[in-house]
C-alpha positions in Angstrom: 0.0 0.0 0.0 1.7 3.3 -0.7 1.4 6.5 1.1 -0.7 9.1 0.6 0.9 12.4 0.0 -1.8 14.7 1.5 -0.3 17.7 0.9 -0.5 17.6 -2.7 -4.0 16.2 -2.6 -5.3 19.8 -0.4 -2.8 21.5 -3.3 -4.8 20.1 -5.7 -8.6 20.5 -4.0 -7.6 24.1 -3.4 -6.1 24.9 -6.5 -9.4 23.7 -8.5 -11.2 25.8 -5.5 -9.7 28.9 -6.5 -9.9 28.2 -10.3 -13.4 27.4 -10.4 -14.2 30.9 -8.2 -11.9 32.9 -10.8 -13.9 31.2 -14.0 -17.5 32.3 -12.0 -15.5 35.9 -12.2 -14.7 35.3 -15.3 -17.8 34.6 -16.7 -19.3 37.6 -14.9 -17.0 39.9 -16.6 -14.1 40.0 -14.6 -11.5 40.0 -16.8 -8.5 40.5 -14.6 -9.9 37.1 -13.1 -7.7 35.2 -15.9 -4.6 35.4 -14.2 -5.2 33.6 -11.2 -7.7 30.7 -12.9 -4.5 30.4 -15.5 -2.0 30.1 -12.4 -4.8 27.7 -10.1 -5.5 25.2 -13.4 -1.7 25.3 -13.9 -1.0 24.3 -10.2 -3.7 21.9 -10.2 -2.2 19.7 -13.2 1.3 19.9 -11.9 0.4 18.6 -8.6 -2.2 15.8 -10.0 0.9 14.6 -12.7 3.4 14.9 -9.7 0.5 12.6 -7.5 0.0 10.5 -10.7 4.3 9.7 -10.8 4.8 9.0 -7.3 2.4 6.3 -7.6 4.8 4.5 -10.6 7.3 3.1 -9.1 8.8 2.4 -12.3 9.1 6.1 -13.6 11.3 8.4 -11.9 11.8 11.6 -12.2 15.3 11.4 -13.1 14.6 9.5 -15.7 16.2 10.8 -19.2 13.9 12.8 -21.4 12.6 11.1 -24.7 14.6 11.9 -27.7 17.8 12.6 -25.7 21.1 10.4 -27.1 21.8 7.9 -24.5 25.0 7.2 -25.7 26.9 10.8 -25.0 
């Protein structure tokens, strides 16, 4: 059973939080409410790939990136 990293979960459930009260701002004309929905949505996939990695065991994050020669 692996652990539970519960601060990224609350990251997460916050971040969607404060996106979905910024797109309600949004949609009521609030354009400077963009900034922070881009930077909550942003958050909130970072963390829920970063929750979605740490439950692999076989990808790490030092693995190299695809394309990259191995040989040099």
């Amino acid at each position: 059973m692996r652990k539970v990293q519960w601060s990224s979960v609350a990251t997460v459930v916050g971040a969607v939080v404060v996106a979905v009260l910024m797109l309600v701002l949004v949609l009521r004309g609030r354009v400077w409410a963009w900034i922070p929905f881009a930077l909550a949505a942003g958050i909130a996939v970072r963390e829920i790939r970063f929750l979605q990695r740490a439950r692999r065991p076989d990808a790490g994050f030092d693995e190299q990136r695809r394309g990259r020669p191995s040989d040099r």
